[in-house]
Structures are given as structure tokens and as C-alpha cells.
N, C-alpha and C positions, 0 to 999 in steps of 0.2 A: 481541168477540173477534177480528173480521175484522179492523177495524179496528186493533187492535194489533199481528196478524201482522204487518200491512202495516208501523206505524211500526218493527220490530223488524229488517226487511230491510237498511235501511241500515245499522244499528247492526254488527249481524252481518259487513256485509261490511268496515266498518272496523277490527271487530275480526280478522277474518280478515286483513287488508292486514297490521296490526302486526303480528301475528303471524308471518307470513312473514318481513317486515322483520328482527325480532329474531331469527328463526332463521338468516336469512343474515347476520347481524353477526357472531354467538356461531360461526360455520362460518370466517367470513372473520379474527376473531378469533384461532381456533383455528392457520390455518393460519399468519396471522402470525407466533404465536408457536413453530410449527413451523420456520419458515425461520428466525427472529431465531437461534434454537437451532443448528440446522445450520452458520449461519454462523458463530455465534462459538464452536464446535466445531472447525472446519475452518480457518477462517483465521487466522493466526498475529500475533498484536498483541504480547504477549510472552512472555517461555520462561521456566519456571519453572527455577531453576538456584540451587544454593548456591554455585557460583565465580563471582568477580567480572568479571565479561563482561558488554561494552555495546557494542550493534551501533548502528554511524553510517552511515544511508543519505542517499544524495542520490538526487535524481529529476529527468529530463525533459532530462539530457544527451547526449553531452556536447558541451560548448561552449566554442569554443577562448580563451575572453577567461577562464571563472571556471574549469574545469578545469584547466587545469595550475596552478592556484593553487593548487586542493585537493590537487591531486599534493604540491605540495611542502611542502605543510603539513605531510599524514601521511607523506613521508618524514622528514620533518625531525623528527615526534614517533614515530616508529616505529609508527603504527598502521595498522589497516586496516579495511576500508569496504567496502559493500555499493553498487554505483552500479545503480540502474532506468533506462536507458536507451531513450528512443526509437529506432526503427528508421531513421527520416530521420535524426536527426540522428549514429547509427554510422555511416551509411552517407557520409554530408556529411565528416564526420573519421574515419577509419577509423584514421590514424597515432594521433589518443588513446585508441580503444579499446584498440591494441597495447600503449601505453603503461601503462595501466589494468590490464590481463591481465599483461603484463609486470612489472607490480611485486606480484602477488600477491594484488590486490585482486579481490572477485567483482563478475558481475556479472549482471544478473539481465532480464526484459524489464519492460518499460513499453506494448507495442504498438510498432506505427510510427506512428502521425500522431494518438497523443494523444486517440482517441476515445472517447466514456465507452461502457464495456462492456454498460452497461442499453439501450441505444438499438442495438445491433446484434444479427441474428440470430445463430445457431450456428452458420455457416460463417462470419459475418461476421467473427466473432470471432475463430475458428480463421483466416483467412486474416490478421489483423492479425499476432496469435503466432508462425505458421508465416513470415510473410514477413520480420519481426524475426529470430526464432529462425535463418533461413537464415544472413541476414547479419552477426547475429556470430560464427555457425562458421566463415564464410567469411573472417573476420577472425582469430580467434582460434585456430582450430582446435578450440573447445567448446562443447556449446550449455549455454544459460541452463536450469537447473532451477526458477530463481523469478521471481515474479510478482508487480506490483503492479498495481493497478487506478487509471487516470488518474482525479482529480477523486474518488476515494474512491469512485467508484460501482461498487455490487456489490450481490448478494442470493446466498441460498443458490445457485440454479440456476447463478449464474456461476460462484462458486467451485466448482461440482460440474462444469464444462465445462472449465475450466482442469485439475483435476485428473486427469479425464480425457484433457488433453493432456501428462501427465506433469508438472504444476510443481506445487510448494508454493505455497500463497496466502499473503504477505505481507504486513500491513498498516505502523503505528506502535504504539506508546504514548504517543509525547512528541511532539508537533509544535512544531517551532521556532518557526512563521510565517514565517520568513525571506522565502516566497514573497511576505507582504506587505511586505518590505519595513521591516522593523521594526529598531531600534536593537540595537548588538550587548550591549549590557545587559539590554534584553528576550529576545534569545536566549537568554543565561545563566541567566535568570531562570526559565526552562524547562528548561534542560539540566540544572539543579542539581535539579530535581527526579527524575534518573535514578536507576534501581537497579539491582541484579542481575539481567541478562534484558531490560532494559529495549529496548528499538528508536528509535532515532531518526531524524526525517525533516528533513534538507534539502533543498534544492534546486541542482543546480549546472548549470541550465536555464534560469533567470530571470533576468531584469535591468529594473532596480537591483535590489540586493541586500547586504545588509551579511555574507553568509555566511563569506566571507574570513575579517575580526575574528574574527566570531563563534564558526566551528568553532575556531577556534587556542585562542581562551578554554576553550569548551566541551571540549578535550581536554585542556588544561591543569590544568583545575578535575578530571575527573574521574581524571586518573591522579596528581592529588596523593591521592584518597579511596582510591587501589589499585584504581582499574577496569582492565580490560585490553579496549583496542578491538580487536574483532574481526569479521568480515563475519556474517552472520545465519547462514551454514551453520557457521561453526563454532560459533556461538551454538547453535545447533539442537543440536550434538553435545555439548554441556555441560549440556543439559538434566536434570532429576531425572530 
């Protein structure tokens, strides 16, 4: 019997190690799916709406070579646009941002310098918002209500710091790719898949870039279906 004590001690302790193991998964698990939740609660990918409203965002401008292109695009088809602006580069061209405010179009933050929001602390974060947020009041005379997160990075904790610095958390639904650089038939091939509510991401921050083409097509195709392009707060307010 001593003898078996003894062989039974290992046993015991390995069962105890799993043990534990599978209690910290089923916890880490848990929490997981705790934030997954929170997140896609709170951040806003698309709006549920019976009118026919389709929000066209670009991201990580603006830039004096492909923004006023986009300017005159959605003058020229009557739409409007939600632009996520960097804080450097409002600040670099500040006459496109007037320009952008000027024609009706919103516009919303990005940060200033592009950093992913997982990798910086709670003040870090706040000082990127707030030092953006400064300089497009200082521009515009309004600050930004929305928010996108650079490079898609977010978890529940961030969209709960963002909103606590008063912005909505905006995501997509439809990503263009444009960012890579992709044929303006492959854009279409994405934009065609929009709907009521839907949100769409380009870029008019990047280069090369076929987004030009592409958005002209992309508005073309959708206001022949009776969409009406609109920036994402008025999307918001069309909501069920």
C-alpha cells in the first residue's frame, strides 16, 4: 500500500496541473466571449434601416494628390461621405479639410500619426483623439463625434475609452481593398455587394491606388439601384 501511495503522487499532481489548466481556459474563454460581445454591441459596422442609405467612408487623409479628386467626384454625383482623417495629415493641409467641411461632407477622427489603439495606454490613446480632435475644431470650427480605429485594431476596452471620450465607434461592412491597390473591377465587385445600412471603406490616404475609377463606378452602380449616399451620422439617423 506504501508503495502505491507513493506511485499515485505524481499522478495526482498531473491531474491537478490539468485541472487548473482547463479551469483557466473555460475563464479565459468566458471572457473572450464577453468582450467579442461588448464589441460587436457597441461598434458600429452597419445600421439597420429600411431607407435606402449607403455610407461611403475613406480613411488616413487627407491628401492633396487623391482628395480633391474625391471632392469632385461626389460633387459632381451629388453625394456625401464620411472622411477618418489623420491628425498630421489635417494639420499638413488644413485648406482640404475647410474644403471637405465646406461642402457638407463629415468628418470624423482616425488619430494623429496612425497608431494601432491595442498598443497604447489610456492616456495614450486620449492624447492621440484629443490632439486630432483639437485641430479639426481649430479648422473647421466642429469637433469630430466619430471614430475609426487605424489598421482595424480594437477590443471591447477601447471602444469603451473612445466612448467615454464622447465618439461613436465606427467600423465597415464592405471593404474595398483599394488600400491594396486592387483593379477598379475588383472594387465594384465589392461595392456591388452593398445594401441598406451598409458602410463602406476607402481610402483616400494611400498611394497607388485605383480609388478614383473605382468610387465614380461604385456610385454610379449604386444610385442607378436607388441608394442615396449619405455620411454615417446621417446613416445613424435613418436607423430602425
Amino acid at each position: 500500500m506504501f508503495i502505491q501511495r507513493l506511485n499515485l503522487k505524481p499522478l495526482l499532481l498531473v491531474v491537478s496541473i490539468f485541472s487548473s489548466l482547463a479551469i483557466f481556459n473555460i475563464m479565459a474563454l468566458k471572457s473572450y466571449v464577453t468582450d467579442a460581445r461588448n464589441v460587436h454591441s457597441n461598434a458600429i459596422k452597419k445600421v439597420s434601416t429600411a431607407l435606402p442609405l449607403v455610407a461611403i467612408t475613406f480613411d488616413d487623409g487627407p491628401d492633396p494628390v487623391i482628395t480633391p479628386q474625391v471632392l469632385a467626384i461626389l460633387k459632381e454625383k451629388n453625394a456625401k461621405a464620411t472622411f477618418f482623417m489623420l491628425g498630421k495629415h489635417a494639420e499638413a493641409y488644413p485648406e482640404l479639410v475647410q474644403q471637405i467641411h465646406a461642402a457638407g461632407h463629415e468628418i470624423g477622427n482616425h488619430t494623429y500619426s496612425h497608431q494601432r489603439l491595442t498598443r497604447l495606454s489610456q492616456d495614450g490613446l486620449k492624447a492621440e483623439l484629443q490632439h486630432t480632435e483639437t485641430i479639426l475644431f481649430n479648422i473647421t470650427g466642429a469637433n469630430p463625434r466619430l471614430v475609426r480605429p487605424p489598421d482595424n485594431a480594437y477590443n471591447a476596452k477601447i471602444v469603451a475609452q473612445t466612448q467615454q471620450c464622447g465618439y461613436h465607434f465606427v467600423l465597415w461592412s464592405i471593404d474595398t481593398r483599394d488600400w491594396a491597390n486592387v483593379s477598379p473591377s475588383a472594387i465594384l465587385r465589392e461595392t456591388d455587394k452593398a445594401g441598406a445600412g451598409d458602410i463602406i471603406l476607402f481610402h483616400d490616404g494611400v498611394t497607388p491606388s485605383h480609388i478614383v475609377e473605382g468610387l465614380a463606378k461604385t456610385i454610379d452602380l449604386l444610385q442607378a439601384k436607388g441608394y442615396r449616399l449619405v455620411t454615417v451620422s446621417e446613416l445613424m439617423q435613418g436607423s430602425n
